[in-house]
mmCIF entry with sequence, helices, sheets and N, C-alpha, C, O atoms, coordinates in Angstrom:
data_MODEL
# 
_entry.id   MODEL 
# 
_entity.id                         1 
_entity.type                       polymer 
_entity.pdbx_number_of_molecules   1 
# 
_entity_poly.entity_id                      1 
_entity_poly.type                           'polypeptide(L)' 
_entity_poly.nstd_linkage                   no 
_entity_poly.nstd_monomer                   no 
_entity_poly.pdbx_seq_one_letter_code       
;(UNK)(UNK)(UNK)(UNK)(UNK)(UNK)(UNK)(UNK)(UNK)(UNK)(UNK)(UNK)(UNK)(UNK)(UNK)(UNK)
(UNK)(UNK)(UNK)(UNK)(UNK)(UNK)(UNK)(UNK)(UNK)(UNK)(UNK)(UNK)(UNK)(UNK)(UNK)(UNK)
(UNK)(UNK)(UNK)(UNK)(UNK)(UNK)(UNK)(UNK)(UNK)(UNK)
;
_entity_poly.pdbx_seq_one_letter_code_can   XXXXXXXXXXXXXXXXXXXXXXXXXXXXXXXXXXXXXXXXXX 
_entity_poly.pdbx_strand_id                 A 
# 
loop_
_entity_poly_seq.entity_id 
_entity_poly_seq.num 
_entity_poly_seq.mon_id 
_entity_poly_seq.hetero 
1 1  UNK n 
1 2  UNK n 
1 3  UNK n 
1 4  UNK n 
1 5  UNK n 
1 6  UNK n 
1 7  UNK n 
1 8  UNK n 
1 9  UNK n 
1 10 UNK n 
1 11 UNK n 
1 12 UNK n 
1 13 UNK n 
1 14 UNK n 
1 15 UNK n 
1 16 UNK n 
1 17 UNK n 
1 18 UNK n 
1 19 UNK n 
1 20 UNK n 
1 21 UNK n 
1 22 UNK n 
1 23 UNK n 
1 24 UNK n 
1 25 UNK n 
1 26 UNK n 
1 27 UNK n 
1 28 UNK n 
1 29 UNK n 
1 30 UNK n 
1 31 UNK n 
1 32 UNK n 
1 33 UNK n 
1 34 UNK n 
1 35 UNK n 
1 36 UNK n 
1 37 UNK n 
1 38 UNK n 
1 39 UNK n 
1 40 UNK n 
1 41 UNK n 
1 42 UNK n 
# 
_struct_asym.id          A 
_struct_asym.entity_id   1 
# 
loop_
_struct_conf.conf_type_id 
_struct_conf.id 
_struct_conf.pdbx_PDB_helix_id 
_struct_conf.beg_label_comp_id 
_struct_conf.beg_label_asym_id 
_struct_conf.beg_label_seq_id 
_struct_conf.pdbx_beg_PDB_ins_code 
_struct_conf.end_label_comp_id 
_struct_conf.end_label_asym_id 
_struct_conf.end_label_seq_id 
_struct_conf.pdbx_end_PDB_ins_code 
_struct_conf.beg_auth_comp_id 
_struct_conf.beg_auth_asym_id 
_struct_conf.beg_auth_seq_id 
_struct_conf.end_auth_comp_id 
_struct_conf.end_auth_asym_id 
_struct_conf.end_auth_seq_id 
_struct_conf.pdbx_PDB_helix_class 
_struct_conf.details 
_struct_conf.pdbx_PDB_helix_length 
HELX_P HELX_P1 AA1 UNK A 7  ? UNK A 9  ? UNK A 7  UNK A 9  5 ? 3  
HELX_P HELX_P2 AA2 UNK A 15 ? UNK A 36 ? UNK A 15 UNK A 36 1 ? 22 
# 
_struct_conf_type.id          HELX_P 
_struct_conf_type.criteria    ? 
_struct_conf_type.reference   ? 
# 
loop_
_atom_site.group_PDB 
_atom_site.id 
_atom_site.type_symbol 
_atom_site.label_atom_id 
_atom_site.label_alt_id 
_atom_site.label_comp_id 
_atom_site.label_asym_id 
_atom_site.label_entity_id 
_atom_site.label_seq_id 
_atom_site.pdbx_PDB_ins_code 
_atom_site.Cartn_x 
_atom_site.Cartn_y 
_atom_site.Cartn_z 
_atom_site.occupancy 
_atom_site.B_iso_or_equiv 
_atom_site.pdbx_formal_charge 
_atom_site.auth_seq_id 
_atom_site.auth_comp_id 
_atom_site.auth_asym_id 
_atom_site.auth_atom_id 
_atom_site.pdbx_PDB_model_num 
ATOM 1   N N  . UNK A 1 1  ? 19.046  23.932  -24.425 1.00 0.00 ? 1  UNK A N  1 
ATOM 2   C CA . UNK A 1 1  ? 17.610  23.681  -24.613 1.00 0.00 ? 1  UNK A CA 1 
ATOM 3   C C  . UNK A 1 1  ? 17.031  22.979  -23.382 1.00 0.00 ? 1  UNK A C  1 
ATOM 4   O O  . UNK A 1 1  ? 17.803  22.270  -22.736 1.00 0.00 ? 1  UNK A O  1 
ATOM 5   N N  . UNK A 1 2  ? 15.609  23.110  -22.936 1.00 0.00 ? 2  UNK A N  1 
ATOM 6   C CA . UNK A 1 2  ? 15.214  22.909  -21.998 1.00 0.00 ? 2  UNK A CA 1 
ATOM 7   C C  . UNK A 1 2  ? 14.739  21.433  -21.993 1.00 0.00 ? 2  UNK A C  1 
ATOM 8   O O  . UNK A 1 2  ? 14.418  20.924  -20.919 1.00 0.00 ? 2  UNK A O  1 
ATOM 9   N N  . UNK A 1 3  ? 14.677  20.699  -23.186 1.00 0.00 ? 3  UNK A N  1 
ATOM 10  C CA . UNK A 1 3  ? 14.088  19.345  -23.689 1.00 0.00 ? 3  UNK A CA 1 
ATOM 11  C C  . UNK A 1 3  ? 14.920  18.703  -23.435 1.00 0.00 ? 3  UNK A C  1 
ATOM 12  O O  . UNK A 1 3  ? 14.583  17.648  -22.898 1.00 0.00 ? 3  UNK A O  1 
ATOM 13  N N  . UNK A 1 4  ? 16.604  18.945  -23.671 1.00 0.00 ? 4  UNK A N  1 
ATOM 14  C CA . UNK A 1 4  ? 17.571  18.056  -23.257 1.00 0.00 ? 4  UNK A CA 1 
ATOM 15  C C  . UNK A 1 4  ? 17.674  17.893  -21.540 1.00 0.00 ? 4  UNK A C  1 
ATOM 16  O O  . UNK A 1 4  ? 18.183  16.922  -20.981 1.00 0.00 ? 4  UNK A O  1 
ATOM 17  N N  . UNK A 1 5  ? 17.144  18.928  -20.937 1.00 0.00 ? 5  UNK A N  1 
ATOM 18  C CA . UNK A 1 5  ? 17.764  18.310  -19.833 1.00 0.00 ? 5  UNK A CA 1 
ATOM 19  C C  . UNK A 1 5  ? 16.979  17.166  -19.148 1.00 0.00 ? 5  UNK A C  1 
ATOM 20  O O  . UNK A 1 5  ? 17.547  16.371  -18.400 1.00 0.00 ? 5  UNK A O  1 
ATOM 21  N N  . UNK A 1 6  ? 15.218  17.085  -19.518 1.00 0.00 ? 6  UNK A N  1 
ATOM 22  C CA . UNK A 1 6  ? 15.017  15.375  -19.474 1.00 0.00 ? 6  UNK A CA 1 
ATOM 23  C C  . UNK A 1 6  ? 14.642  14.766  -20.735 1.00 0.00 ? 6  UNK A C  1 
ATOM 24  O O  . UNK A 1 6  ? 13.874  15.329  -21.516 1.00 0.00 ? 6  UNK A O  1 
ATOM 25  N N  . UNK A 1 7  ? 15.073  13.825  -20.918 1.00 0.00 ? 7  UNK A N  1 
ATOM 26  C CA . UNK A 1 7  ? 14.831  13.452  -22.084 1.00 0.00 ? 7  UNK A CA 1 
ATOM 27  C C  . UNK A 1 7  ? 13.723  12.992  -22.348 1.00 0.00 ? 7  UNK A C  1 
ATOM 28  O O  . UNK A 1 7  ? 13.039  12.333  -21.566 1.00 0.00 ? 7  UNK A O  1 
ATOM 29  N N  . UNK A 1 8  ? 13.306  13.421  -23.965 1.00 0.00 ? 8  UNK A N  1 
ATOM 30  C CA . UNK A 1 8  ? 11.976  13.245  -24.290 1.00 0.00 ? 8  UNK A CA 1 
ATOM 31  C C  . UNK A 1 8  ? 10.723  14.050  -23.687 1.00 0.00 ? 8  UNK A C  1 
ATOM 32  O O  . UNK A 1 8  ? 9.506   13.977  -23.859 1.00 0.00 ? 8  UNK A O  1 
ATOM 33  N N  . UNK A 1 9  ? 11.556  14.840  -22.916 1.00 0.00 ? 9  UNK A N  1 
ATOM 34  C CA . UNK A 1 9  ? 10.400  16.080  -21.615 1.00 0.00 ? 9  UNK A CA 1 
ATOM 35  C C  . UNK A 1 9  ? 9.901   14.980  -20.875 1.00 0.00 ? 9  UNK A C  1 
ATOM 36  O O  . UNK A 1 9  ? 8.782   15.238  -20.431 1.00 0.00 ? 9  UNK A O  1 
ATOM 37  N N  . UNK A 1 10 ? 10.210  14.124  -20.648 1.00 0.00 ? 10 UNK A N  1 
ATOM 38  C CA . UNK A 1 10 ? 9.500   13.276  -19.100 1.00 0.00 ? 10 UNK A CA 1 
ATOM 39  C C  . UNK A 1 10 ? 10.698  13.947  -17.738 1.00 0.00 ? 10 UNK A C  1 
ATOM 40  O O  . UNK A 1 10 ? 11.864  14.244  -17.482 1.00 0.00 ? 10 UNK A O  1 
ATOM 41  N N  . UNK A 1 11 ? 9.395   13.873  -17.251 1.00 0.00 ? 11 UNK A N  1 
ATOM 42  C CA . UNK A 1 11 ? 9.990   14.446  -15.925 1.00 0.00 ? 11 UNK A CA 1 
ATOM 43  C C  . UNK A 1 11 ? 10.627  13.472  -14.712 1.00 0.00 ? 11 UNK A C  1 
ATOM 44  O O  . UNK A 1 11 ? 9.861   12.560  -14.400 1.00 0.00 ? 11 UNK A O  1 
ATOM 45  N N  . UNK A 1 12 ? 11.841  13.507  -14.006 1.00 0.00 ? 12 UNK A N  1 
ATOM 46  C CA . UNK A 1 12 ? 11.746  12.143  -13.765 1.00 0.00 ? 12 UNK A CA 1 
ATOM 47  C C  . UNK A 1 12 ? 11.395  11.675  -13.036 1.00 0.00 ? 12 UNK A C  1 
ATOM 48  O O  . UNK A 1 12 ? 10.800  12.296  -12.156 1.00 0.00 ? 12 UNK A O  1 
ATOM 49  N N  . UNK A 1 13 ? 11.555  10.311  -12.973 1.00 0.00 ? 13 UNK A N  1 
ATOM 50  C CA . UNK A 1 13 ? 10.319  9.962   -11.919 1.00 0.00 ? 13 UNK A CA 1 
ATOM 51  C C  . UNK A 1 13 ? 11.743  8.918   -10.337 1.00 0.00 ? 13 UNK A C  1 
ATOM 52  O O  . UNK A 1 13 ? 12.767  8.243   -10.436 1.00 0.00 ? 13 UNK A O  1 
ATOM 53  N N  . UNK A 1 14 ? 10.951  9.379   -9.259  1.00 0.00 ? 14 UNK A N  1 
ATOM 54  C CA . UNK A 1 14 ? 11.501  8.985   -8.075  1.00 0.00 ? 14 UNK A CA 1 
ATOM 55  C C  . UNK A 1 14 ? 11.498  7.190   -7.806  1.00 0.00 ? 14 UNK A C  1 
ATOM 56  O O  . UNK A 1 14 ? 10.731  6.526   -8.504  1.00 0.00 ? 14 UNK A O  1 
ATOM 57  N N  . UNK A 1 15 ? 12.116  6.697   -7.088  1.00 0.00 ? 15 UNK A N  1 
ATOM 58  C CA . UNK A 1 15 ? 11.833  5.074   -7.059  1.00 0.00 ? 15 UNK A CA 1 
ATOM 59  C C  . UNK A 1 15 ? 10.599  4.775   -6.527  1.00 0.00 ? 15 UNK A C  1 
ATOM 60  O O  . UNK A 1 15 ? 10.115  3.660   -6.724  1.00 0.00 ? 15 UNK A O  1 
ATOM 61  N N  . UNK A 1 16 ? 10.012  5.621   -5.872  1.00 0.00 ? 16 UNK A N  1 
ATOM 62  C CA . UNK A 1 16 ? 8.237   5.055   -5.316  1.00 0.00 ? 16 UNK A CA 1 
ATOM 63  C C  . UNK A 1 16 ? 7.582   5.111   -6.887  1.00 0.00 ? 16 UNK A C  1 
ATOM 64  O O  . UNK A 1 16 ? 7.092   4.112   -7.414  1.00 0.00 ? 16 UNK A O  1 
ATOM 65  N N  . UNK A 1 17 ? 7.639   6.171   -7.414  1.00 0.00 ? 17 UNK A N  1 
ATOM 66  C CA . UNK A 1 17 ? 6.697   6.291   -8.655  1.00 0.00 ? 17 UNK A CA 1 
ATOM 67  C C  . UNK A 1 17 ? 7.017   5.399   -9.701  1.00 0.00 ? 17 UNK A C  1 
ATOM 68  O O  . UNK A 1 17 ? 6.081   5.134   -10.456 1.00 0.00 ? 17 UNK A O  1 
ATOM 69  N N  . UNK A 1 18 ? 8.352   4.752   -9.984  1.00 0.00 ? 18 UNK A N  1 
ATOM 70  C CA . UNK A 1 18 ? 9.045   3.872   -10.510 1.00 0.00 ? 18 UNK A CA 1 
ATOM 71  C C  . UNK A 1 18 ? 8.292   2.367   -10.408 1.00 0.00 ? 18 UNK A C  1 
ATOM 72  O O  . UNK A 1 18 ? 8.008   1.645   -11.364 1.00 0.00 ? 18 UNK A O  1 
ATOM 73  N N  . UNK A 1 19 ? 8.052   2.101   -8.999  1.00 0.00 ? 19 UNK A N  1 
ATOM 74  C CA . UNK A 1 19 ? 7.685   0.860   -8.465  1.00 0.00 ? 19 UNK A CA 1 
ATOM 75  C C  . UNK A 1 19 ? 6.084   1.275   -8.857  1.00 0.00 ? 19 UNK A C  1 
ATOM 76  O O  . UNK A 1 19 ? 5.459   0.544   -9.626  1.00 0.00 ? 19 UNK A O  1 
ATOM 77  N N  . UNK A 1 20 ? 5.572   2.272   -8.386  1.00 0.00 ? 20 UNK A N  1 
ATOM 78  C CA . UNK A 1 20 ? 3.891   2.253   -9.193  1.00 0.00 ? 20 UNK A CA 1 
ATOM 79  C C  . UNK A 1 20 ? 3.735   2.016   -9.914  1.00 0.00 ? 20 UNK A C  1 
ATOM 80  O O  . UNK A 1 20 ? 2.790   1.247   -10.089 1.00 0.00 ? 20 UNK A O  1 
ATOM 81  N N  . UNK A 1 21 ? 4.385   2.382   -10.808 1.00 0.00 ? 21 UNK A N  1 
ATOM 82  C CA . UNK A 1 21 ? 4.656   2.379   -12.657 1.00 0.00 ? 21 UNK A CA 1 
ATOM 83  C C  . UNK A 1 21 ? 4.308   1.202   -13.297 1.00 0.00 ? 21 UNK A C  1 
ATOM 84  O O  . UNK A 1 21 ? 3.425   0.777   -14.041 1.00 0.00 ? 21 UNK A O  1 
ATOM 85  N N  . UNK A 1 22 ? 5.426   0.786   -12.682 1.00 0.00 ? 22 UNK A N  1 
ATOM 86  C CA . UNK A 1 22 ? 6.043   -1.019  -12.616 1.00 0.00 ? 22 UNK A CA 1 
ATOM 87  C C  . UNK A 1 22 ? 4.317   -1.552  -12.425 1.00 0.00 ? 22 UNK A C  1 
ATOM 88  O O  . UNK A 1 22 ? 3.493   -1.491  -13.338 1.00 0.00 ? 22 UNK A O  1 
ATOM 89  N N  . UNK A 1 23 ? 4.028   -2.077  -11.005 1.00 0.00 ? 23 UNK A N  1 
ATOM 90  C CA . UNK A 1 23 ? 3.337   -2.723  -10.810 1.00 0.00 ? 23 UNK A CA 1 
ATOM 91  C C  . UNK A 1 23 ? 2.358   -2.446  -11.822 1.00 0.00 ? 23 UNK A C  1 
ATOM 92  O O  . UNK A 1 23 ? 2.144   -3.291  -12.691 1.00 0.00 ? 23 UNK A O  1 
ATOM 93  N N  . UNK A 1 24 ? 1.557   -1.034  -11.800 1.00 0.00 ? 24 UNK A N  1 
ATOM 94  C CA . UNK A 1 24 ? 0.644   -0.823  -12.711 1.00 0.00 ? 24 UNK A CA 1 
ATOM 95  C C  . UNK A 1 24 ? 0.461   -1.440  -13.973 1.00 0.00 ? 24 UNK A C  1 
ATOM 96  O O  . UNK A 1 24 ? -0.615  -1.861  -14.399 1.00 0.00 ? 24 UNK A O  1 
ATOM 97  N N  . UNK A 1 25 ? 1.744   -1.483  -14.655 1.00 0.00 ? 25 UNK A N  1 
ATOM 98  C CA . UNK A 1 25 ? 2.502   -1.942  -16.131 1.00 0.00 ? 25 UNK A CA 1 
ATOM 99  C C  . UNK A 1 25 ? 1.798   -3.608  -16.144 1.00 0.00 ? 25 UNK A C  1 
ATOM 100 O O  . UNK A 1 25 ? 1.270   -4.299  -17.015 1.00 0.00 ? 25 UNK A O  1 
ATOM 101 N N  . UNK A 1 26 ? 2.084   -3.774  -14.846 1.00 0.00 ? 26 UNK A N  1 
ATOM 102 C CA . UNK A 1 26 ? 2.466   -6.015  -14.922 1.00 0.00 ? 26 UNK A CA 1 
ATOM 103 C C  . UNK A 1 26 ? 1.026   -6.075  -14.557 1.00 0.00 ? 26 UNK A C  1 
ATOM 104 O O  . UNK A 1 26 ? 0.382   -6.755  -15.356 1.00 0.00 ? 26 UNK A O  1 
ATOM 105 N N  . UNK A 1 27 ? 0.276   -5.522  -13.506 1.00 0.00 ? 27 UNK A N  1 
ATOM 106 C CA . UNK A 1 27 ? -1.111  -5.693  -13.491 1.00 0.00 ? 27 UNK A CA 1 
ATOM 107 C C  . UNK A 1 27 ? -2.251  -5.263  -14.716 1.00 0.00 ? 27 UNK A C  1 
ATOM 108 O O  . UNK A 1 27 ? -3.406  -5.681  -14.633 1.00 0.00 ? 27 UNK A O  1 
ATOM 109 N N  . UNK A 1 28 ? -1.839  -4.440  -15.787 1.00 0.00 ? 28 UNK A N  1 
ATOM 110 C CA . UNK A 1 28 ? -2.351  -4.642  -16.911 1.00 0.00 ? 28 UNK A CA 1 
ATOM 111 C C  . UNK A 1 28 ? -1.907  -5.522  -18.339 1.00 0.00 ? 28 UNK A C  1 
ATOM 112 O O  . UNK A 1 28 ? -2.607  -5.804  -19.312 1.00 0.00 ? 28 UNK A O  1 
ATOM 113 N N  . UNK A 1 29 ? -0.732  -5.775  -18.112 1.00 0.00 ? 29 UNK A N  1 
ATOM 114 C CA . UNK A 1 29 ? -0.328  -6.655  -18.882 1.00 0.00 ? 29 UNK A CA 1 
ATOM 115 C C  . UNK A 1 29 ? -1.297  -8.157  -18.538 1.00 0.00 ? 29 UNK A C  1 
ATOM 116 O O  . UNK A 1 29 ? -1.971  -8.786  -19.355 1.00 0.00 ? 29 UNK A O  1 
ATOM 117 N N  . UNK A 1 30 ? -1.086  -8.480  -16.965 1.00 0.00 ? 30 UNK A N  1 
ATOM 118 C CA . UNK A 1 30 ? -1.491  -9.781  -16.968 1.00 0.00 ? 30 UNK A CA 1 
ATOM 119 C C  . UNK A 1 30 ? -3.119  -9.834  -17.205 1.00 0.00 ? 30 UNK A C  1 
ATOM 120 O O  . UNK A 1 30 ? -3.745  -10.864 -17.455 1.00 0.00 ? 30 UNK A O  1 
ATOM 121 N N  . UNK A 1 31 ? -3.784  -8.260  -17.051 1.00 0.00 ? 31 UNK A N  1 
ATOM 122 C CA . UNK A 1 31 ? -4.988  -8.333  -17.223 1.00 0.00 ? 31 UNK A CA 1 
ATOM 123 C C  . UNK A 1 31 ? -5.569  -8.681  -18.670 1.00 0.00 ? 31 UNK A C  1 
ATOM 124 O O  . UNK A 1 31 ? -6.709  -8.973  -19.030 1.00 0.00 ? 31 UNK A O  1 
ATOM 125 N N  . UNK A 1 32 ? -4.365  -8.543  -19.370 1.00 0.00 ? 32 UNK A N  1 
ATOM 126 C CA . UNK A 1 32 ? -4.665  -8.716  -21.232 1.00 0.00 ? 32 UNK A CA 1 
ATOM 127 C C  . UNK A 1 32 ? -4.521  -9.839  -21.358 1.00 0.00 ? 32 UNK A C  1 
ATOM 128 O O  . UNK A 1 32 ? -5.378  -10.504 -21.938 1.00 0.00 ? 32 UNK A O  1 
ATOM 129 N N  . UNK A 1 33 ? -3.342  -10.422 -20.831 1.00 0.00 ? 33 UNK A N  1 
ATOM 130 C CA . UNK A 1 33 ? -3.025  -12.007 -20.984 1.00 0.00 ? 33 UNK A CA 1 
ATOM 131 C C  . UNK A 1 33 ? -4.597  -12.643 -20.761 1.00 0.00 ? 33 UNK A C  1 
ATOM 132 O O  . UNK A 1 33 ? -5.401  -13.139 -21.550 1.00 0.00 ? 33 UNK A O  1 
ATOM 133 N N  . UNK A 1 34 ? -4.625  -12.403 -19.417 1.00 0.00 ? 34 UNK A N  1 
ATOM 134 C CA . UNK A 1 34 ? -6.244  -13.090 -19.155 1.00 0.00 ? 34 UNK A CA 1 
ATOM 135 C C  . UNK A 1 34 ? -7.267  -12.794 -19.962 1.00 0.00 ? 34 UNK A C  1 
ATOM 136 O O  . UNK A 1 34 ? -8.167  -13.633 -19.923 1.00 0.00 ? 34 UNK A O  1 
ATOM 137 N N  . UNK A 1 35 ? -7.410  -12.034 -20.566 1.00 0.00 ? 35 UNK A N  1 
ATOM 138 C CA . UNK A 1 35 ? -8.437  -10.929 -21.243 1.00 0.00 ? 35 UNK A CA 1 
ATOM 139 C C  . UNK A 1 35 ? -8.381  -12.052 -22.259 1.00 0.00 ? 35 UNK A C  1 
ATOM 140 O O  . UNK A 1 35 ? -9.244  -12.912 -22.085 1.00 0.00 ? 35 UNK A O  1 
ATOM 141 N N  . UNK A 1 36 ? -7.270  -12.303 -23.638 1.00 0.00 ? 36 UNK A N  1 
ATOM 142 C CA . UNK A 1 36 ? -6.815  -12.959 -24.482 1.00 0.00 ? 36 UNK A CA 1 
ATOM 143 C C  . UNK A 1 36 ? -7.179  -14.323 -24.502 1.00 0.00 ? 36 UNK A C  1 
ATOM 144 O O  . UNK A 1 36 ? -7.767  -14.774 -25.484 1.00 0.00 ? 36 UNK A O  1 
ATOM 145 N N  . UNK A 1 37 ? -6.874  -15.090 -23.451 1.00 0.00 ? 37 UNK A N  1 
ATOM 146 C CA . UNK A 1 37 ? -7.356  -16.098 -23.381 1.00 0.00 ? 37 UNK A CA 1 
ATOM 147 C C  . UNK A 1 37 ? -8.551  -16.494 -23.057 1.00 0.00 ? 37 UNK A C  1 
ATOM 148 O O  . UNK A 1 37 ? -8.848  -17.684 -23.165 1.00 0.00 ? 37 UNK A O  1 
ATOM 149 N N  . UNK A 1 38 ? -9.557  -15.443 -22.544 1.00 0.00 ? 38 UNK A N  1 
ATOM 150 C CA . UNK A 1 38 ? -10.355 -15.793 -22.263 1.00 0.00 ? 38 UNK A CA 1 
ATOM 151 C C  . UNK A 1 38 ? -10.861 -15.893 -23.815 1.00 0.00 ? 38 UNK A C  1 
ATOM 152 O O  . UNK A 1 38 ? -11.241 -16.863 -24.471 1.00 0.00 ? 38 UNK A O  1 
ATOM 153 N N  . UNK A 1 39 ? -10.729 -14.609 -24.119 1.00 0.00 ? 39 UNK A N  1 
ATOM 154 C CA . UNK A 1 39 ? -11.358 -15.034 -25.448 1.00 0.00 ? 39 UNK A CA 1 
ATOM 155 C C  . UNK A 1 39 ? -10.929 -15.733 -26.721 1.00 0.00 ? 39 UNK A C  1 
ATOM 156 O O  . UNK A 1 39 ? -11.486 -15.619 -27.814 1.00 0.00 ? 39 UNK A O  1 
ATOM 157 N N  . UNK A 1 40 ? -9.642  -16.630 -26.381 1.00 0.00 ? 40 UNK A N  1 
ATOM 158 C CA . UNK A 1 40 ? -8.911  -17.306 -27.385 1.00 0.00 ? 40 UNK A CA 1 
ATOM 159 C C  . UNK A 1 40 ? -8.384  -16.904 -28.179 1.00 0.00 ? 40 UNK A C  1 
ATOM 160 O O  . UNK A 1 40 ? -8.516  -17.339 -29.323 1.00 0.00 ? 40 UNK A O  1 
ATOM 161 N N  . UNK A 1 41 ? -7.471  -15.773 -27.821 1.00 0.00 ? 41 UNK A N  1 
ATOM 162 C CA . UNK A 1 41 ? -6.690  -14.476 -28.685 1.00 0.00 ? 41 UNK A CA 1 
ATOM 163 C C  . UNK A 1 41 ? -5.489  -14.791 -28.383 1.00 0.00 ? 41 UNK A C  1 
ATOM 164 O O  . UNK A 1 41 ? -5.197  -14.816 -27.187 1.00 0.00 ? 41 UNK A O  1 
ATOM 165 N N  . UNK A 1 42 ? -4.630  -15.065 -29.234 1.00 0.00 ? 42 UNK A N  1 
ATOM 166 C CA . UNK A 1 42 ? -2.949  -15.311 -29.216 1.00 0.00 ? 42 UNK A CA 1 
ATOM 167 C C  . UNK A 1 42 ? -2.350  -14.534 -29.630 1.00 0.00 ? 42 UNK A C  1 
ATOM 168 O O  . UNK A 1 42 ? -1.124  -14.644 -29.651 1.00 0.00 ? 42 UNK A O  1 
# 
């Protein structure tokens, strides 16, 4: 089957796109953190 050979059908991804990923991931995370507190959301 063609699904097993990546799993879940993601295609994979190279270490540059890895590290985009990444950063992208932590720069919206911390944007919620801030987001949260601003508005006193725990």
């Amino acid at each position: 089957m063609a699904v097993s050979e990546n799993k879940g059908g993601r295609p994979r991804l190279d270490n540059t796109t890895k590290v985009k990923v990444v950063e992208m991931y932590q720069k919206q995370a911390y944007t919620a953190k801030e987001i949260a507190s601003e508005l006193d959301i725990s």
